[in-house]
C-alpha positions in Angstrom: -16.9 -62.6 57.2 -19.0 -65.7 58.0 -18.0 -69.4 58.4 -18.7 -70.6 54.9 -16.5 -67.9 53.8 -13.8 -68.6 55.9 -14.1 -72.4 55.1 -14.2 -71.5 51.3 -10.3 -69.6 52.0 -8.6 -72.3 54.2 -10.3 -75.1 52.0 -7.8 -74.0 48.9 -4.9 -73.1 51.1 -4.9 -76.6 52.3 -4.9 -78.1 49.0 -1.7 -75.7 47.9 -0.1 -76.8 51.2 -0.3 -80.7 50.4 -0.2 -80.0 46.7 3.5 -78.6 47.3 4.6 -79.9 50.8 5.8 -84.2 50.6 5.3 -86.1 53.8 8.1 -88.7 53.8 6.2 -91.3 52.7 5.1 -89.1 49.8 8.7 -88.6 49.2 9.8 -92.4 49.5 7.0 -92.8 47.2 8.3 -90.4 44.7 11.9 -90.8 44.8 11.1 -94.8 44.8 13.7 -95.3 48.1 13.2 -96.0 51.5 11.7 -93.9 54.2 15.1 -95.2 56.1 17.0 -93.6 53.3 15.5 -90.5 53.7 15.7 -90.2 57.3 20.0 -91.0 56.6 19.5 -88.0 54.5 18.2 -86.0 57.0 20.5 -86.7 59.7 23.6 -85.7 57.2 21.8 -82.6 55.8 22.0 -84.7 52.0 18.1 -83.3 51.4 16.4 -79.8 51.5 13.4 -79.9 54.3 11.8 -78.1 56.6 10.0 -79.1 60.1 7.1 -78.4 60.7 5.1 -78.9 64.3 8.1 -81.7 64.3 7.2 -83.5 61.1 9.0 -83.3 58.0 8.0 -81.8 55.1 9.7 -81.3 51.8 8.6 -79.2 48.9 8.3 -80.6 45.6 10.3 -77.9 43.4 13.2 -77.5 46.0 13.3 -81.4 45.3 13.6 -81.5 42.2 15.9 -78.8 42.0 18.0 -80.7 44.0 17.8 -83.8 42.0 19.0 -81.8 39.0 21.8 -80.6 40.9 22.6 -84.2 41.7 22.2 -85.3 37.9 24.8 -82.3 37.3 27.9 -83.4 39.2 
């Protein structure tokens, strides 16, 4: 396997990384709140995330699962 080929694998990968992951301004951004807001969230376990290399990351479909379990109760 040369370079190029290996650059033509991780190229796509990262694109379906930030195509699904949400920094949290991306979230802020998308939920139309406060990157404050979000970090309350975080610190009472209100939001699904994951760390990662201790930055958070959300995924898109886990948040919008959780906003339809929101619109639900």
């Amino acid at each position: 396997m040369t370079k190029s080929d290996l650059f033509l694998i991780i190229l796509p990968m990262k694109s379906l990384i930030s195509n699904n992951l949400m920094t949290i301004d991306d979230l802020a951004d998308y939920l139309k709140v406060t990157r404050r807001t979000i970090y309350e969230w975080l610190k009472t376990n209100k939001i699904p995330a994951i760390k990662l290399v201790g930055q958070w990351r959300f995924k898109r479909d886990k948040i919008d699962a959780w906003l339809d379990n929101k619109s639900h109760n």
